[in-house]
C-alpha positions in Angstrom: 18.8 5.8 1.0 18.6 3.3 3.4 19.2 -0.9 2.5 15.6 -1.2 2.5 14.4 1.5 0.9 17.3 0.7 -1.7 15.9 -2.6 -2.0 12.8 -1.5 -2.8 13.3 0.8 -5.5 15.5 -1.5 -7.3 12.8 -4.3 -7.2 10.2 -1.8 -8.5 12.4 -1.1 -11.6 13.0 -4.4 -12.6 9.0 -4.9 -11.7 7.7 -1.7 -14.0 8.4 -4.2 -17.7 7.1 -7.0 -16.0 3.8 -5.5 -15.1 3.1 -3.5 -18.0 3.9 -6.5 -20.3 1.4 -8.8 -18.0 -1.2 -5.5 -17.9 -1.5 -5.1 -14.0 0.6 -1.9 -12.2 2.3 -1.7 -9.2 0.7 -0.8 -6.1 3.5 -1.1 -3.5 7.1 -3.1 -3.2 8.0 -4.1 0.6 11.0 -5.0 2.1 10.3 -6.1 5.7 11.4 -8.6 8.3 8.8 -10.7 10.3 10.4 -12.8 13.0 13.9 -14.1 11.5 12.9 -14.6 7.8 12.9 -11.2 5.2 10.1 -10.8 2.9 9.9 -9.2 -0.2 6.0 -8.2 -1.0 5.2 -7.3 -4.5 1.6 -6.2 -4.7 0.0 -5.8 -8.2 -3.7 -4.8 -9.1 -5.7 -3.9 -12.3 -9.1 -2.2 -12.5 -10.7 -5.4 -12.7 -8.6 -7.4 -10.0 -5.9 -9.2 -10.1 -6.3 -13.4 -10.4 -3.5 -15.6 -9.2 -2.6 -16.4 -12.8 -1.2 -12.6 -12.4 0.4 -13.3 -9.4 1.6 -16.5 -10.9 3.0 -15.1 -14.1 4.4 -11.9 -12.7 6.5 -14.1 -9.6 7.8 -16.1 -12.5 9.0 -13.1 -14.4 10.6 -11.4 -11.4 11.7 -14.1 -9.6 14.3 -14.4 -12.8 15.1 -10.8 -13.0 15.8 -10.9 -9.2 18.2 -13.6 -9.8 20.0 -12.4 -13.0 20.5 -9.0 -10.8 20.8 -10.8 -7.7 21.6 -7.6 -5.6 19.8 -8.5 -2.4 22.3 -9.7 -0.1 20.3 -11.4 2.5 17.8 -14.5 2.0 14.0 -13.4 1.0 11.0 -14.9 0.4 9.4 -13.3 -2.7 5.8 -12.9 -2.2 3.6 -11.1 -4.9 -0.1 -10.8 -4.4 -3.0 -8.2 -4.6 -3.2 -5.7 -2.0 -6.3 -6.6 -1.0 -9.9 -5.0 -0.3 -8.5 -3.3 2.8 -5.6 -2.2 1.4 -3.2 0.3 3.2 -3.3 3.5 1.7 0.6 4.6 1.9 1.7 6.6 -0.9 -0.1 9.9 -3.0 -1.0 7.9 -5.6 -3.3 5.5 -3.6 -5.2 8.1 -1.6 -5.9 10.0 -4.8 -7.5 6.7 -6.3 -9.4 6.6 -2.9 -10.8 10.1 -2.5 -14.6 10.1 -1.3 -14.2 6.6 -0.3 -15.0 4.7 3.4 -11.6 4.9 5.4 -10.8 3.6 8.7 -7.9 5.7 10.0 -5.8 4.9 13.0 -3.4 7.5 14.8 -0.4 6.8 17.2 -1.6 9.0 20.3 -5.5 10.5 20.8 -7.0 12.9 18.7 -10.2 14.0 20.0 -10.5 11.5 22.3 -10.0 8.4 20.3 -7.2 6.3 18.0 -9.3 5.1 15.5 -11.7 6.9 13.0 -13.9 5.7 10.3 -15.0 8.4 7.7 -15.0 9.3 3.8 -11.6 10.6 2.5 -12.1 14.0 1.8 -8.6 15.9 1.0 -5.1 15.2 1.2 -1.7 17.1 0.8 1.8 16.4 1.4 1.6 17.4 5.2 -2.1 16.3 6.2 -5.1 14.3 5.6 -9.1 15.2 6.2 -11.9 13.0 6.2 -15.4 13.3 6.9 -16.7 11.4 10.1 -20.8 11.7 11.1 -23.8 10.9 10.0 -25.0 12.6 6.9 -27.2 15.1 9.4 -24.0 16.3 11.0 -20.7 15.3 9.2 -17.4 16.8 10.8 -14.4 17.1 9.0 -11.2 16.0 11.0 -7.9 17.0 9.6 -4.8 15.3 10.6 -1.5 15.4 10.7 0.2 12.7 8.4 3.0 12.1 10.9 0.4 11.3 13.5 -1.2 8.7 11.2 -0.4 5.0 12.1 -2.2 3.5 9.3 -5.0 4.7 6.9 -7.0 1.8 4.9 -10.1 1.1 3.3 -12.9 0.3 5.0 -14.3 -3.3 4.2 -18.0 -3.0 3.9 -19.7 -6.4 4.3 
């Protein structure tokens, strides 16, 4: 396991009390580096949404728990916030929540003839993903290969 992913885990552990006690669940723990500064992203949600007295109340909690535990050796800026309407679908759990929902899809090299892919996701399984691109009169199903996915969202409608 690598720092990061080590990082990560540990955060979610000390995250699972604190979220069940303030009724929201974890959608996804980052640990990433943006120019010279670390971050470490704590995204919550509920069925209802999450306000920023969530947020709020669940930094406080685990802002304490990371410093009782203090394990992260370098300097971080906690974030914790909702993962949005667009919201990266990365793990199992998140595409099964978003089956037969709008999802813009971007690969690394052309599939097709294109990068980028708008459709309804259709399937999933541990080595590829299929969604439905079209119009309703003729609606093709694409299967891809997870490892040739960049990033899968969903699609903000306006």
């Amino acid at each position: 396991m690598t720092k990061r992913e080590n990082y990560e885990a540990r955060t979610e552990e000390l995250l699972a009390p604190i979220a069940e006690r303030n009724h929201v669940e974890i959608y996804d723990v980052e640990y990433v580096k943006e120019g010279s500064d670390w971050y470490l992203r704590c995204y919550i949600d509920k069925e209802e949404g999450v306000s920023i007295d969530d947020c709020e109340a669940v930094s406080r909690m685990l802002s304490d728990r990371l410093d009782e535990e203090d394990f992260i050796d370098d300097a971080y800026i906690l974030e914790v916030s909702s993962p949005g309407l667009g919201r990266q679908l990365k793990k199992d759990k998140h595409l099964a929540k978003s089956l037969l929902k709008e999802v813009d899809l971007k690969t690394y090299k052309l599939v097709n003839g294109a990068k980028e892919f708008t459709g309804v996701l259709k399937a999933f399984d541990e080595n590829t993903i299929t969604i439905g691109t079209g119009s309703q009169e003729k609606i093709e199903d694409i299967v891809f290969n997870r490892k040739e996915i960049a990033a899968i969202k969903l699609t903000l409608d306006f």
